[in-house]
C-alpha positions in Angstrom: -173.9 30.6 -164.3 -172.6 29.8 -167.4 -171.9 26.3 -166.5 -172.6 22.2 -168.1 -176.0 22.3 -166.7 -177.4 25.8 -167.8 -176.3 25.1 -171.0 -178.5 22.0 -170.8 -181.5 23.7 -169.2 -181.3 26.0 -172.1 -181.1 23.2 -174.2 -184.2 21.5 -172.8 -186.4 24.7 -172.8 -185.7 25.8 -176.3 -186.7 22.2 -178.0 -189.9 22.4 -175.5 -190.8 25.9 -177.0 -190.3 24.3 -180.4 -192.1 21.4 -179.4 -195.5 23.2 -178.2 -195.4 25.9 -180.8 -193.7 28.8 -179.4 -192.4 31.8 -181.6 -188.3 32.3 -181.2 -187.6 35.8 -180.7 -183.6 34.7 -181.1 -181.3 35.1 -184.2 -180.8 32.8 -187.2 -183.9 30.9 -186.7 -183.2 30.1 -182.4 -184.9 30.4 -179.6 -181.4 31.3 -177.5 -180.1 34.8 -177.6 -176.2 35.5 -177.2 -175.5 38.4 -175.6 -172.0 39.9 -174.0 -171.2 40.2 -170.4 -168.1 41.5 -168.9 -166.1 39.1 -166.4 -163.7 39.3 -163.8 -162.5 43.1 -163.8 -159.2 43.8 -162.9 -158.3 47.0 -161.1 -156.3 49.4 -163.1 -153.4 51.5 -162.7 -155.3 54.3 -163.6 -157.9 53.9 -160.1 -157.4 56.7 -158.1 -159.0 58.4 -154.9 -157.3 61.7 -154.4 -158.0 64.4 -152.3 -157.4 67.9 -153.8 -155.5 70.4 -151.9 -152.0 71.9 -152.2 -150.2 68.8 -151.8 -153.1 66.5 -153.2 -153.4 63.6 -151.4 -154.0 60.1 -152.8 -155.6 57.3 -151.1 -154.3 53.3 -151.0 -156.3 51.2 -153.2 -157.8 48.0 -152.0 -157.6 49.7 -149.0 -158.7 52.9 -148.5 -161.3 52.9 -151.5 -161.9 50.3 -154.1 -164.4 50.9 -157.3 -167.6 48.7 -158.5 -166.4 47.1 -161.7 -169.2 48.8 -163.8 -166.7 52.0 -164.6 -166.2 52.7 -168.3 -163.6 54.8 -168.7 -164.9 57.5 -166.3 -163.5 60.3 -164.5 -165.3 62.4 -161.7 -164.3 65.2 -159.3 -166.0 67.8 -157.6 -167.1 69.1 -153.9 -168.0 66.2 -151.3 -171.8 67.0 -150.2 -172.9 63.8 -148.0 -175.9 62.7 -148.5 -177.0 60.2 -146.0 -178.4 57.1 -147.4 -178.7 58.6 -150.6 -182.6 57.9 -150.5 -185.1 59.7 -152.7 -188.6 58.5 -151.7 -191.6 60.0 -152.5 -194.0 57.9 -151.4 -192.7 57.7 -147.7 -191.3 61.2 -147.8 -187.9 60.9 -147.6 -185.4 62.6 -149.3 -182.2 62.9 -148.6 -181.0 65.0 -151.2 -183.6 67.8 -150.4 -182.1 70.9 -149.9 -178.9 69.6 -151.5 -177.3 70.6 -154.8 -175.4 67.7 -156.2 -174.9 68.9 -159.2 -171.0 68.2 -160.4 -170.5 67.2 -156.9 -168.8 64.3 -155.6 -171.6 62.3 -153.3 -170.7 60.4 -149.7 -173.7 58.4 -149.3 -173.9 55.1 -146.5 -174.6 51.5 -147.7 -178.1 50.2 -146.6 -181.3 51.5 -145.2 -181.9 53.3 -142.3 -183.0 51.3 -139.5 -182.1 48.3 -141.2 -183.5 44.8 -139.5 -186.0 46.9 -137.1 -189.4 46.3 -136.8 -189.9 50.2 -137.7 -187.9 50.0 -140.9 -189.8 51.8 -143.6 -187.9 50.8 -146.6 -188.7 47.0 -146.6 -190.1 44.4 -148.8 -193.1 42.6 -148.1 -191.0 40.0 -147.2 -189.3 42.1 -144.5 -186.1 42.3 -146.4 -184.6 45.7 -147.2 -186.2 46.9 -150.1 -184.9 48.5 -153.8 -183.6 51.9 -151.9 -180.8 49.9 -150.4 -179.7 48.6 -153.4 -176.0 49.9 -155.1 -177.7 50.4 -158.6 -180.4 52.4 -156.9 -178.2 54.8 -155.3 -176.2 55.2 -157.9 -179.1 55.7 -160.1 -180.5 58.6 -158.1 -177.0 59.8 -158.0 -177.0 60.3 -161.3 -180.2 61.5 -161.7 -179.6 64.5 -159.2 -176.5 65.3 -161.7 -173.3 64.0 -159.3 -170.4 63.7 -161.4 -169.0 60.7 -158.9 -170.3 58.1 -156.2 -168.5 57.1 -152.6 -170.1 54.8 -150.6 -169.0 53.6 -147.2 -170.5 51.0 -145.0 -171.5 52.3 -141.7 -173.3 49.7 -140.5 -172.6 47.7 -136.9 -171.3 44.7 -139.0 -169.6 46.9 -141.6 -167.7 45.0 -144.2 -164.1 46.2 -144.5 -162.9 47.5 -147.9 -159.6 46.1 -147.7 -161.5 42.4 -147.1 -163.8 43.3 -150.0 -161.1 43.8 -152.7 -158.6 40.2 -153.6 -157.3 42.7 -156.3 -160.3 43.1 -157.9 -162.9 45.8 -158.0 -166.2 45.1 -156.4 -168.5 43.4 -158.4 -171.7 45.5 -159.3 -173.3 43.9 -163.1 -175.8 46.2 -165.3 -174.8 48.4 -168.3 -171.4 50.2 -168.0 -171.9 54.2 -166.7 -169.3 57.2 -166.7 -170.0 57.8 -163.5 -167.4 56.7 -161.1 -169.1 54.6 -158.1 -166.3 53.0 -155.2 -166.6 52.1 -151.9 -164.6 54.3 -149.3 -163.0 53.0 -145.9 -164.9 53.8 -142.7 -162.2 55.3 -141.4 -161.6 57.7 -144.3 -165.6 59.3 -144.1 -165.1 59.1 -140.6 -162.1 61.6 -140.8 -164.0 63.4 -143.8 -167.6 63.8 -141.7 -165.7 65.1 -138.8 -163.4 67.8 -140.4 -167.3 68.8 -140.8 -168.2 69.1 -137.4 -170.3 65.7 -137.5 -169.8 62.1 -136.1 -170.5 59.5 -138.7 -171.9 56.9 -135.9 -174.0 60.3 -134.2 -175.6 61.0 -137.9 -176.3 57.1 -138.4 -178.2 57.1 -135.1 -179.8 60.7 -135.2 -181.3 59.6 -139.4 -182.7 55.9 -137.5 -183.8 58.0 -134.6 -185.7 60.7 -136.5 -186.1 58.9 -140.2 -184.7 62.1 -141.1 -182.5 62.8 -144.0 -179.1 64.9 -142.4 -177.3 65.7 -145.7 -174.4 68.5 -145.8 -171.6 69.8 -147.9 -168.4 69.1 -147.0 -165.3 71.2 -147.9 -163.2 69.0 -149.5 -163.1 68.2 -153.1 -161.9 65.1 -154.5 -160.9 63.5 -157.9 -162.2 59.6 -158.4 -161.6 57.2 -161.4 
């Protein structure tokens, strides 16, 4: 937490590892390792959500989208192909990505796990909790590892969390190593629109994947640019 007391703890443990014997795997002789770690990201002039068409339309930031601070310099566009909860499971045999190129595609995926806080949940720790799938750095990582060249996540949940109460000028806070692959929350209301334009109902497809345990994924035709 970087404050009065850790610096003490650390303190405390490193003269205990000296004092039983311990080897220091640190620099110059010391048990304690500096490392870097970014802090309190601003949002840039240069975050954009556009939607490509004739006109090109560009979304409000901090309110329509807002991106995770682990961006490093990236850029993304492509075709919008939803992809449910953005799931890839072997073990329970689930993937949502199945039948799906993602491949320089822009991903819609939701936030959580489906049937989230129900005794049927599949995706859960042993401690009940909702397990590594509905983790950000998860999806993001299968993401990537389907070959999408950009991330948008929205929070469909009952309780959903509002993007323009998430951002207090600064980007959401996600931590780990710094990607090129663009990762932002989008509105509710803006995937709402998009999933429709599709033929779908973005509360109907939350309920029919909870229903079923069934991944629904689909392209959409739009095509977006993201930084």
């Amino acid at each position: 937490s970087g404050s009065d007391g850790n610096v003490r703890a650390a303190e405390y443990l490193a003269k205990e590892f000296a004092r039983i014997g311990l080897k220091h795997a640190g620099t110059n002789g010391s048990y304690l390792q500096p490392f870097k770690i970014g802090l309190n990201a601003k949002l840039g002039k240069n975050n954009r959500l556009v939607v490509r068409s004739k006109k090109g339309t560009s979304l409000k930031l901090g309110q329509d989208f807002l991106p995770f601070d682990q961006l490093d310099k990236g850029f993304g566009k492509g075709k919008v192909v939803f992809v449910g909860y953005g799931i890839t499971a072997k073990e329970e045999k689930f993937d949502d990505y199945a039948g799906i190129d993602a491949s320089n595609k822009v991903v819609l995926l939701m936030r959580k796990i489906p049937r989230e806080n129900k005794e049927d949940a599949v995706f859960t720790a042993s401690d009940g909790r909702p397990n590594q799938h509905a983790f950000f750095v998860t999806k993001l990582q299968n993401a990537q590892k389907h070959g999408a060249s950009a991330v948008l996540i929205v929070d469909a949940s009952a309780k959903r969390e509002e993007v323009s109460k998430m951002s207090k000028g600064s980007p959401r806070p996600l931590g780990g190593a710094k990607t090129k692959i663009p990762f932002s929350f989008v509105s509710y209301e803006i995937a709402s629109n998009w999933i429709a334009s599709a033929g779908h109902s973005l509360p109907g497809l939350v309920r029919e994947i909870d229903r079923t345990h069934q991944p629904k994924s689909f392209d959409l035709d739009l095509s977006v640019e993201l930084e």
